[in-house]
ZAKE-302588 format. One record per residue (C-alpha): residue number from 1; z, y negated, x negated. Coordinates in steps of 0.2 Angstrom, whole numbers, plus 5000, padded with zeros to 4 digits. Layout:
<sites>
<site pos="NUM" pz="Z" py="Y" px="X"/>
...
</sites>
This chain:
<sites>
<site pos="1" pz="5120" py="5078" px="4814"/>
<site pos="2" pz="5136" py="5069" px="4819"/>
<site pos="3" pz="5147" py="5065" px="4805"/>
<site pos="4" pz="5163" py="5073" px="4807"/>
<site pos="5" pz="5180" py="5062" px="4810"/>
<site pos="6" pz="5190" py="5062" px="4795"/>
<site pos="7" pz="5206" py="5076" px="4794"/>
<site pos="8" pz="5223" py="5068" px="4796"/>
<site pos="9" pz="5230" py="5059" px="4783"/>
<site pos="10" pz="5244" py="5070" px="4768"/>
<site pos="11" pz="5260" py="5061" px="4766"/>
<site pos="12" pz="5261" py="5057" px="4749"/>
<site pos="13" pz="5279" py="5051" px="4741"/>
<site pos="14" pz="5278" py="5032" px="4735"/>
<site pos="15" pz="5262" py="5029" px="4746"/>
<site pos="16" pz="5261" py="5020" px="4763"/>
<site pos="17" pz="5244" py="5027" px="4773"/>
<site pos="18" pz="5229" py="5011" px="4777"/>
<site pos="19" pz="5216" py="5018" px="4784"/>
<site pos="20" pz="5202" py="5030" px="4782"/>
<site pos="21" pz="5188" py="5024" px="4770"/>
<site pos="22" pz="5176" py="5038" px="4773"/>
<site pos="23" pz="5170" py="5055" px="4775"/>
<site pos="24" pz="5161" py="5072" px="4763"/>
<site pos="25" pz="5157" py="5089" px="4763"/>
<site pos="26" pz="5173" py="5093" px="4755"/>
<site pos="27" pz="5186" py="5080" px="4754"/>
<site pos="28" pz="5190" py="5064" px="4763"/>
<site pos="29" pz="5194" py="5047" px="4756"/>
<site pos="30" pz="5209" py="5036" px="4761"/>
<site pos="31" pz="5216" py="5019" px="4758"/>
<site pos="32" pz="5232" py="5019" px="4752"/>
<site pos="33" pz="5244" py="5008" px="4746"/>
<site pos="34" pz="5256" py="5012" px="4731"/>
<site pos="35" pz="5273" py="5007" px="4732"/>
<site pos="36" pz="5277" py="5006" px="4712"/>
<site pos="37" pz="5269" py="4997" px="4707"/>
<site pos="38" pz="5262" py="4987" px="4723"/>
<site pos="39" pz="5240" py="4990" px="4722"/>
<site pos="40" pz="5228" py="4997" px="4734"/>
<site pos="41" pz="5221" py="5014" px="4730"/>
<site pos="42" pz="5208" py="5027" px="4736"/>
<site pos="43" pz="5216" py="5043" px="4738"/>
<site pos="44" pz="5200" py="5059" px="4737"/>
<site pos="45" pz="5209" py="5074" px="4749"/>
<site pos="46" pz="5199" py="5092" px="4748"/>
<site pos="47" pz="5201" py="5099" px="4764"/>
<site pos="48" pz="5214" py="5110" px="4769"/>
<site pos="49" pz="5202" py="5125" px="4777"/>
<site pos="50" pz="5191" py="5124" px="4762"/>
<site pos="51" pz="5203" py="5126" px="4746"/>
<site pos="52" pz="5200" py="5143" px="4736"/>
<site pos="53" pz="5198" py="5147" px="4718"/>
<site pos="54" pz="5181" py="5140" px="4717"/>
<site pos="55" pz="5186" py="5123" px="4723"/>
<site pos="56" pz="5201" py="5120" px="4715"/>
<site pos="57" pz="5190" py="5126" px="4697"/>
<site pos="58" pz="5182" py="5110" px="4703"/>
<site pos="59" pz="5196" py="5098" px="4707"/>
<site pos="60" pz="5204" py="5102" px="4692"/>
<site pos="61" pz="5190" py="5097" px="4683"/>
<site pos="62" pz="5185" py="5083" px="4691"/>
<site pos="63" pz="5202" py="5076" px="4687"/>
<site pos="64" pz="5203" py="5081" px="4669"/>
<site pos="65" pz="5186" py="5076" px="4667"/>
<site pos="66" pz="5190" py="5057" px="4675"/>
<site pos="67" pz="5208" py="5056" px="4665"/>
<site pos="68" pz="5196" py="5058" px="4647"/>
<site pos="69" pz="5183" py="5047" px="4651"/>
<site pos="70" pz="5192" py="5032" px="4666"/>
<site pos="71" pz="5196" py="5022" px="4652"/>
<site pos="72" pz="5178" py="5018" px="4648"/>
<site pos="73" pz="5177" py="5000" px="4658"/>
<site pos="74" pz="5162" py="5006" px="4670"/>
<site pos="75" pz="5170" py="5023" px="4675"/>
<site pos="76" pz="5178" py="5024" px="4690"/>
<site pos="77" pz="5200" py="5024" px="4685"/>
<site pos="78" pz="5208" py="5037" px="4689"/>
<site pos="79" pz="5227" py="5036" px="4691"/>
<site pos="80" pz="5236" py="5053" px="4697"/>
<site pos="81" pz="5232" py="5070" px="4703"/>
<site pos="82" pz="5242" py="5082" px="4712"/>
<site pos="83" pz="5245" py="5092" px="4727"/>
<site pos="84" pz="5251" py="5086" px="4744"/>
<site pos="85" pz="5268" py="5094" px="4754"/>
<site pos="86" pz="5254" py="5101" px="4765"/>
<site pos="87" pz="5244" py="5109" px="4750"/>
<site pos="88" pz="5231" py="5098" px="4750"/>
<site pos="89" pz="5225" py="5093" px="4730"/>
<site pos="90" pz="5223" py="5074" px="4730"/>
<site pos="91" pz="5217" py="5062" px="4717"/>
<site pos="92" pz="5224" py="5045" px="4713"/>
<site pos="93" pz="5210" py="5032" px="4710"/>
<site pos="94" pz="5206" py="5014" px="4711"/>
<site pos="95" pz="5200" py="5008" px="4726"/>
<site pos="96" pz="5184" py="4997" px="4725"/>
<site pos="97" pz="5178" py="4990" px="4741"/>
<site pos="98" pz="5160" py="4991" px="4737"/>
<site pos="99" pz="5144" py="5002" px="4731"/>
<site pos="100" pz="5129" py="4998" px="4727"/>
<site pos="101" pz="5122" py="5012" px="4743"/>
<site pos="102" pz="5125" py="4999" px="4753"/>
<site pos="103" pz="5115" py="4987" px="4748"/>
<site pos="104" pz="5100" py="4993" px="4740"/>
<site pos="105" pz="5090" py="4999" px="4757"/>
<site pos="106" pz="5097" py="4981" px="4764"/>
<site pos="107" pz="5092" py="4968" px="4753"/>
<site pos="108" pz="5083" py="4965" px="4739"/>
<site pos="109" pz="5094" py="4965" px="4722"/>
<site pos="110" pz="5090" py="4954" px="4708"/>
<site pos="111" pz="5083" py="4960" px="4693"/>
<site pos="112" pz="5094" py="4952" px="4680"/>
<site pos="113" pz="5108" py="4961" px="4690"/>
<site pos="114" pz="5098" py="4980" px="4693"/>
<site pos="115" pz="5096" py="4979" px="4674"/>
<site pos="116" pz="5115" py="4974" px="4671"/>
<site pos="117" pz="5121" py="4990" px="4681"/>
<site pos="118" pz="5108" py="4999" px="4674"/>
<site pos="119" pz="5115" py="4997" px="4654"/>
<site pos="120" pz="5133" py="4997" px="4660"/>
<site pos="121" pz="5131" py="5013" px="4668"/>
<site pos="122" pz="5119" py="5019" px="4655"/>
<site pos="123" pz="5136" py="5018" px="4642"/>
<site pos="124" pz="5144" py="5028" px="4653"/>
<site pos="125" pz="5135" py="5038" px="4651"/>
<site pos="126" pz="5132" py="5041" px="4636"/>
<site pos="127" pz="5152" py="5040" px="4630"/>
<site pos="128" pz="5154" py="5056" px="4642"/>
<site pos="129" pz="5138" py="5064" px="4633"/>
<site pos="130" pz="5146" py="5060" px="4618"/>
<site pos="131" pz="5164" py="5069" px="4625"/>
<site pos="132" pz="5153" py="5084" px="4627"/>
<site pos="133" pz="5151" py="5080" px="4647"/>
<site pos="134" pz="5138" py="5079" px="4663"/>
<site pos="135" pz="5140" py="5071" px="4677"/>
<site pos="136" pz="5125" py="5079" px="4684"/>
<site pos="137" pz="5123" py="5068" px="4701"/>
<site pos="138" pz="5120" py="5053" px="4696"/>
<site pos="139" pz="5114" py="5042" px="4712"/>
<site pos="140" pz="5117" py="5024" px="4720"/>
<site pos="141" pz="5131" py="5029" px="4732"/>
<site pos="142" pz="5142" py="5035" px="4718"/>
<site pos="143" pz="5141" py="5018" px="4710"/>
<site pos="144" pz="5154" py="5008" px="4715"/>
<site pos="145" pz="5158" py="4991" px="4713"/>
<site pos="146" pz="5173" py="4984" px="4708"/>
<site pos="147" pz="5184" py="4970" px="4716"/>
<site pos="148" pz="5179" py="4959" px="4702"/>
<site pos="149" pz="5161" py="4965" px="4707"/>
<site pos="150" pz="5158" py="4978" px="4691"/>
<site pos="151" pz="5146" py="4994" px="4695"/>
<site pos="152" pz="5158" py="5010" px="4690"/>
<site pos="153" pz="5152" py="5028" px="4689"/>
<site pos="154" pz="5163" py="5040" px="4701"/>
<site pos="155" pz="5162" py="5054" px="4708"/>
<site pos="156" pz="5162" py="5065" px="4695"/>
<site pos="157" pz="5164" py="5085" px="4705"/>
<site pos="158" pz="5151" py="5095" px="4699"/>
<site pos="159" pz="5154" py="5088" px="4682"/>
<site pos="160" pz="5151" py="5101" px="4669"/>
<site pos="161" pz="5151" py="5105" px="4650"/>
<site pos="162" pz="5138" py="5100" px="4638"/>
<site pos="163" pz="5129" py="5113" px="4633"/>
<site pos="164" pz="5139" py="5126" px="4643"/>
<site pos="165" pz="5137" py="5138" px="4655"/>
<site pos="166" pz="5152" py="5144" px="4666"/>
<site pos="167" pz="5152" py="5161" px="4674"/>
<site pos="168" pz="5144" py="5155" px="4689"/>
<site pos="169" pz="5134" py="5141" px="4686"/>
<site pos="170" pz="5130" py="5129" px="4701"/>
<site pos="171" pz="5112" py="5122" px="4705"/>
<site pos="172" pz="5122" py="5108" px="4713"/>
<site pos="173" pz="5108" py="5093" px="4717"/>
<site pos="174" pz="5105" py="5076" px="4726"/>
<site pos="175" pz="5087" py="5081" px="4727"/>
<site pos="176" pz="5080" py="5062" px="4729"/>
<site pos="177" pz="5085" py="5056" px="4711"/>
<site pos="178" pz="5087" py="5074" px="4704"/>
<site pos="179" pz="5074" py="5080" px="4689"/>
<site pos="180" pz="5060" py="5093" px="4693"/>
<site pos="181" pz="5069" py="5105" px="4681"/>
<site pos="182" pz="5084" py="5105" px="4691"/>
<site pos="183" pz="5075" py="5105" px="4707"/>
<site pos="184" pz="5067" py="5122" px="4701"/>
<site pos="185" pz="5084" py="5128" px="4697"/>
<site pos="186" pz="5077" py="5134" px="4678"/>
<site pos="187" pz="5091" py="5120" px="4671"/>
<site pos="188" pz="5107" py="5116" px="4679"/>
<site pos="189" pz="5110" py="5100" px="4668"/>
<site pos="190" pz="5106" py="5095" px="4653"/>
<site pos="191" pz="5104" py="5076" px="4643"/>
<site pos="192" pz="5087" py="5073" px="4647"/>
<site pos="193" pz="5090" py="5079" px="4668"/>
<site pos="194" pz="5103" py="5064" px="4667"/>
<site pos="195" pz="5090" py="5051" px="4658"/>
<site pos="196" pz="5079" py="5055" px="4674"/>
<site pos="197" pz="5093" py="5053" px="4689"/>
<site pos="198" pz="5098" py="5037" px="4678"/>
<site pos="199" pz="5079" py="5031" px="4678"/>
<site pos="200" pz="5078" py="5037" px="4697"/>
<site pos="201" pz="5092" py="5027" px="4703"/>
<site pos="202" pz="5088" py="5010" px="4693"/>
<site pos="203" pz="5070" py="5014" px="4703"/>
<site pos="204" pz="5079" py="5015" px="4720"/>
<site pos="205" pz="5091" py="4999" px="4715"/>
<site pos="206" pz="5074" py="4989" px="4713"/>
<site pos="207" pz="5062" py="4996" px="4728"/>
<site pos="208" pz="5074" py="5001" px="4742"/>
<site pos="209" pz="5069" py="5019" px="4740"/>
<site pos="210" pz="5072" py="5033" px="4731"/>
<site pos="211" pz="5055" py="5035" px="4719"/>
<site pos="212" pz="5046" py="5050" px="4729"/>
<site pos="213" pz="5049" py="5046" px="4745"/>
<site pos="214" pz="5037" py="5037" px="4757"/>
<site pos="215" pz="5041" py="5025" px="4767"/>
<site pos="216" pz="5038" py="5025" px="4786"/>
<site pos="217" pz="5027" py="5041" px="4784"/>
<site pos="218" pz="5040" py="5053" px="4790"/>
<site pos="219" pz="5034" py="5063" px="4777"/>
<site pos="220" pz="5052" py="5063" px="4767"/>
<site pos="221" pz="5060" py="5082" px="4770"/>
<site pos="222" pz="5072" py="5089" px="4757"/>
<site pos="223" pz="5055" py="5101" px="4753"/>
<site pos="224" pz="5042" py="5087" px="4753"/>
<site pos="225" pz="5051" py="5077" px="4743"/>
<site pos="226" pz="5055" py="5093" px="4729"/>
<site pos="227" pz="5036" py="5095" px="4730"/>
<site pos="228" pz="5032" py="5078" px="4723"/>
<site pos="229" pz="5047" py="5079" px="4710"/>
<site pos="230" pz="5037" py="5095" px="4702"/>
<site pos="231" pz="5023" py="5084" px="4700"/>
<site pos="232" pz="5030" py="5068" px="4694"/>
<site pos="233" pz="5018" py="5056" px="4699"/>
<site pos="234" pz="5026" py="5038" px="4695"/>
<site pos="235" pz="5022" py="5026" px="4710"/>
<site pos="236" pz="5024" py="5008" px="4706"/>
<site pos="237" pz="5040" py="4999" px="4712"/>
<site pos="238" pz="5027" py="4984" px="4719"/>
<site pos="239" pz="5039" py="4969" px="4716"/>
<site pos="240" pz="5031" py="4953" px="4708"/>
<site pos="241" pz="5047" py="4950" px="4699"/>
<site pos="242" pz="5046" py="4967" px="4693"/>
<site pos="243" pz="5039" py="4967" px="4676"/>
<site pos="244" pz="5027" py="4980" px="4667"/>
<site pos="245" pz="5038" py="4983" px="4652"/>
<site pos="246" pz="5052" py="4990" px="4665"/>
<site pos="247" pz="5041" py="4999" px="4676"/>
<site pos="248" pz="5035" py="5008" px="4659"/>
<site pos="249" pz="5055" py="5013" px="4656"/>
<site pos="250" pz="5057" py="5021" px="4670"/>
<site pos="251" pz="5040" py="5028" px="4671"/>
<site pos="252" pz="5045" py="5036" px="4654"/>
<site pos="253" pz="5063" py="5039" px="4661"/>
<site pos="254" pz="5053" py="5053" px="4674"/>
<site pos="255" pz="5042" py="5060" px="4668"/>
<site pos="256" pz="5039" py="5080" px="4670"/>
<site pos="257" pz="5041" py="5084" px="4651"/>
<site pos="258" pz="5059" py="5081" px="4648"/>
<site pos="259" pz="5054" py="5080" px="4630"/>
<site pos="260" pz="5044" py="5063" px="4635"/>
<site pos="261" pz="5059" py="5055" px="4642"/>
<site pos="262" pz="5071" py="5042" px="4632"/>
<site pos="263" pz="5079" py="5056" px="4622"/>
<site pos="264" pz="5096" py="5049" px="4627"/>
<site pos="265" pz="5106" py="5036" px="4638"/>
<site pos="266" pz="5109" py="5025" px="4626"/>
<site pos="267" pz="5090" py="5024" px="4622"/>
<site pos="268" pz="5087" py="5019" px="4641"/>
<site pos="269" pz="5100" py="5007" px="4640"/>
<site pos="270" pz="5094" py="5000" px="4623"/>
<site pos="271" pz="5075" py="4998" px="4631"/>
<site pos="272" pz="5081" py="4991" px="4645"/>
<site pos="273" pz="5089" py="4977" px="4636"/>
<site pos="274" pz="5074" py="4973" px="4627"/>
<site pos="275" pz="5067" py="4969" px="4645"/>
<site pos="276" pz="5083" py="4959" px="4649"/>
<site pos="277" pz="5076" py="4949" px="4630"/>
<site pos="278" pz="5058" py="4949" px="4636"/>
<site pos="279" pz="5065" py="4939" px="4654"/>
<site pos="280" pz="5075" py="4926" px="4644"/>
<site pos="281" pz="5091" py="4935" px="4653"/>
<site pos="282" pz="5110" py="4936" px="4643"/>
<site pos="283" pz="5109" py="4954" px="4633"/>
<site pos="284" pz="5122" py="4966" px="4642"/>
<site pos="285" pz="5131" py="4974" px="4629"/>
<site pos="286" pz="5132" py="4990" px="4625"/>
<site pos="287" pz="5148" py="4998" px="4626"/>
<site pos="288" pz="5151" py="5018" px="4620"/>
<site pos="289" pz="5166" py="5026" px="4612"/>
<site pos="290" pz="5168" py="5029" px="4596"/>
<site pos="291" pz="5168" py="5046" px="4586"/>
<site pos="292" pz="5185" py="5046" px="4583"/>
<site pos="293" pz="5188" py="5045" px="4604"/>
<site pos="294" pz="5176" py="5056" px="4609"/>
<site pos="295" pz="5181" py="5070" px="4597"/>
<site pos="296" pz="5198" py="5067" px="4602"/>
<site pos="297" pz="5210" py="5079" px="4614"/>
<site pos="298" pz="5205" py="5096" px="4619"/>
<site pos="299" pz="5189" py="5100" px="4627"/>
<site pos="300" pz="5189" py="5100" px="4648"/>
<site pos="301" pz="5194" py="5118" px="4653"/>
<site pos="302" pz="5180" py="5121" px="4668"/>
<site pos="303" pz="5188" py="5140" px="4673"/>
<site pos="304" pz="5207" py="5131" px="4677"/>
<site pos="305" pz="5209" py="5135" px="4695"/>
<site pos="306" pz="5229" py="5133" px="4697"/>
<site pos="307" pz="5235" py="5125" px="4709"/>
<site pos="308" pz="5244" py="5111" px="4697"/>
<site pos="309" pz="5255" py="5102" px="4709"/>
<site pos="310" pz="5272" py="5091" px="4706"/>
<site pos="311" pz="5281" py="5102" px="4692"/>
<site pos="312" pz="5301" py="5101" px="4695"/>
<site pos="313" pz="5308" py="5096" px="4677"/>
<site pos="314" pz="5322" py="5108" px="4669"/>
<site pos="315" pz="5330" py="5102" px="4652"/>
<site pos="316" pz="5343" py="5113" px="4645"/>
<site pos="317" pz="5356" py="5103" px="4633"/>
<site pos="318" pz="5371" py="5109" px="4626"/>
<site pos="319" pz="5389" py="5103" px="4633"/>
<site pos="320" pz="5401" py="5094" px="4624"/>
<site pos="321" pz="5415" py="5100" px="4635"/>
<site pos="322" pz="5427" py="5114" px="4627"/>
<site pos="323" pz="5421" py="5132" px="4631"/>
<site pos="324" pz="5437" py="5135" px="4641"/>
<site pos="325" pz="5439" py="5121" px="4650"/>
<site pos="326" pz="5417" py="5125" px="4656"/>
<site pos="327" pz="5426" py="5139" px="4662"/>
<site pos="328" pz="5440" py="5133" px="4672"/>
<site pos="329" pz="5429" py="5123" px="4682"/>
<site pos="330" pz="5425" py="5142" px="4690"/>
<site pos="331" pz="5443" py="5145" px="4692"/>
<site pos="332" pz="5452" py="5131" px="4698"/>
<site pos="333" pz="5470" py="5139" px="4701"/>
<site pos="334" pz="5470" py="5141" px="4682"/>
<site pos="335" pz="5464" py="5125" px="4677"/>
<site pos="336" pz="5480" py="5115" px="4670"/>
<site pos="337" pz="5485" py="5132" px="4661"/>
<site pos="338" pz="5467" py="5134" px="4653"/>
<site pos="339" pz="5464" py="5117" px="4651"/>
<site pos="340" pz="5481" py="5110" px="4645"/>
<site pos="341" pz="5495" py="5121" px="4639"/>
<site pos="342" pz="5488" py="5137" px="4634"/>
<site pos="343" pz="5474" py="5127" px="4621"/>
<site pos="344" pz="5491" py="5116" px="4612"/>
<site pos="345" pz="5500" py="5131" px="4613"/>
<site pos="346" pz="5486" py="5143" px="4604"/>
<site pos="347" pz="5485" py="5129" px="4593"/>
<site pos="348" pz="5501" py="5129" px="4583"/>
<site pos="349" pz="5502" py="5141" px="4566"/>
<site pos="350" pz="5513" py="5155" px="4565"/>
<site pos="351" pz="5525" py="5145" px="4553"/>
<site pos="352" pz="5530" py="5132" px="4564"/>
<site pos="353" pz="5532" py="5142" px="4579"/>
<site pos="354" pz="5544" py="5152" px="4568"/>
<site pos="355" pz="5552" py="5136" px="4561"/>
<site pos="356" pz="5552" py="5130" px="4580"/>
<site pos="357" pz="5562" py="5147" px="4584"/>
<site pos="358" pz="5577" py="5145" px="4569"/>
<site pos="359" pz="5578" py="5126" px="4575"/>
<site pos="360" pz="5584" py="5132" px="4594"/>
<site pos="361" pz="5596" py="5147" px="4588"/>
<site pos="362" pz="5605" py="5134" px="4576"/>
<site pos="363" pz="5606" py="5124" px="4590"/>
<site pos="364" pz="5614" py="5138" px="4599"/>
<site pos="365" pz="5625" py="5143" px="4587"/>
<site pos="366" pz="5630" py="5124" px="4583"/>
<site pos="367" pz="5633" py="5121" px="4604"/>
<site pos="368" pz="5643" py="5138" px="4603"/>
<site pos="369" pz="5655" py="5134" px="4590"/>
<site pos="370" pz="5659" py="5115" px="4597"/>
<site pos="371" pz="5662" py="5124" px="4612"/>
<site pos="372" pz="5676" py="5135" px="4605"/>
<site pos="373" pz="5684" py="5122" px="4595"/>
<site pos="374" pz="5687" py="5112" px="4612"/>
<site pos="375" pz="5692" py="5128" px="4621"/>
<site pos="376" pz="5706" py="5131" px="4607"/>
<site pos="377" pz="5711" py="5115" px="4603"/>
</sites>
């Protein structure tokens, strides 16, 4: 099946339009260029024809979900959200030039750098279990590598709570690195389903392959390979460099019982270091939130499906200017008496307009009586 051309490009205020970077089921991804401040970005569009309630549910979590957890150093960053002139959703994200998809079928990665990626996306894992999160697609093409050559975890659409279960819960799978539990549909994501697409996609890093897939047999349909998921039979990666104690982890990583498995990420990535100890390699470290962090905030709310788009802001204040003068900026032909001579005059007591009015008559009577005195004389 032909892959299908991108869809035109939104126009997006304080962005100049690249190019086009590539190409899904629901959204495309361009390469932008922010004006303020001046970086490269990858801007994620849903398409236009395919926005309803059920998909903007999902793009508002996805963002939500990538606000709480980007500022963990091997999530992918996530940098704005809203909705195009055209009514297109978007999302703001750092653009990294590279995944990891594109190289493990075409070369042969180092160990000491598989197992690096491994135990960094390991802890990413695990500070979004510990947010109370899934990713639940977990697979080499949505690891990405930075321009400073860091593997990040993106992609994070069918994202859901821990634990939960939403009024219509998806069975959304990459069936190659997906675990026989979630290939049955019985479970649509849970902590051990993760340790397995975790230990699936270190597997395919290392061998080229995804693990139940048969090389040059033809033999690798969507429903062959679920048929060799449900039985679980670990095949050996076959590398020399490759040694036992690894192929042990992520033996245990997929195995059928999820109970059997590393009963969390941060075990898988604490195992694999001991085989990054055993080679004589630099440990990676470990790097999960804190408590405080994860406990923090809200929780995601998986049933938003507003549109949230730019928001026009309205603050109301209080005028220092005098209520009537606020009022002869409606009636301009009354201005000068409202705003000048009516507020003196109304401001003056009753006693000094009365002693105002005894000054004028004496003045009178005083111009009267010299006028007399000249007439007479």
């Amino acid at each position: 099946m032909a892959q299908r051309l991108p869809a035109a490009p939104p126009v997006l205020p304080g962005f100049t339009y690249v190019r086009p970077l590539g190409t899904g089921g629901f959204a495309d991804v361009f390469l932008f260029e922010q004006d303020m401040p001046r970086r490269p970005v990858a801007v994620k569009v849903l398409l236009e024809d395919l926005v309803d309630e059920g998909l903007l549910r999902m793009f508002n979590a996805e963002a939500d979900v990538m606000a709480r957890l980007s500022s963990h150093p091997s999530i992918l960053t996530i940098h704005q959200a809203s909705i195009s002139s055209d009514g297109r959703p978007y999302l703001v994200m750092e653009y990294c030039p590279n995944s990891l998809s594109s190289r493990y079928r075409r070369e042969v990665i180092p160990v000491a750098e598989v197992l690096q990626a491994g135990i960094k996306i390991a802890s990413a894992l695990e500070t979004a279990h510990r947010s109370g999160l899934l990713h639940r697609d977990i697979k080499p093409s949505n690891l990405l590598i930075t321009a400073f050559g860091s593997p990040v975890l993106s992609d994070f659409g069918i994202a859901t709570a821990l634990g939960g279960r939403g009024e219509e819960e998806v069975f959304a799978m990459s069936v190659p690195w997906s675990a026989p539990e979630v290939v049955d549909e019985r479970v649509a994501g849970s902590v051990p389903a993760e340790v397995w697409s975790l230990g699936a996609t270190v597997y395919s890093l290392l061998s080229g392959r995804s693990p139940f897939e048969r090389p040059g047999s033809g033999q690798n349909s969507r429903d062959q390979l679920k048929s060799r998921i449900r039985r679980a039979a670990y095949t050996p990666i076959g590398r020399e460099d490759v040694p036992a104690s690894l192929e042990a982890v992520l033996s245990r990583s997929m195995q059928r019982d999820p109970a059997a498995r590393q009963a969390s990420a941060a075990q898988f990535a604490y195992e694999l270091q001991l085989v990054q100890h055993e080679l004589g390699l630099p440990h990676t470290p470990m790097e999960v939130a804190v408590d405080e962090w994860a406990s923090a905030g809200a929780p995601v709310d998986f049933s938003d499906d507003r549109a949230r788009g730019p928001v026009r802001p309205s603050v109301q204040y209080e005028s220092r200017r005098p209520v009537r003068a606020r009022a002869a900026a409606h009636r301009p032909d009354e201005g000068t008496v409202l705003a000048g001579a009516e507020p003196a005059r109304r401001g003056l007591s009753a006693g000094v307009v009365a002693a105002i009015a005894i000054g004028a008559t004496l003045a009178i009577a005083a111009a009267v009586a010299v006028t007399l005195l000249v007439v007479g004389g």
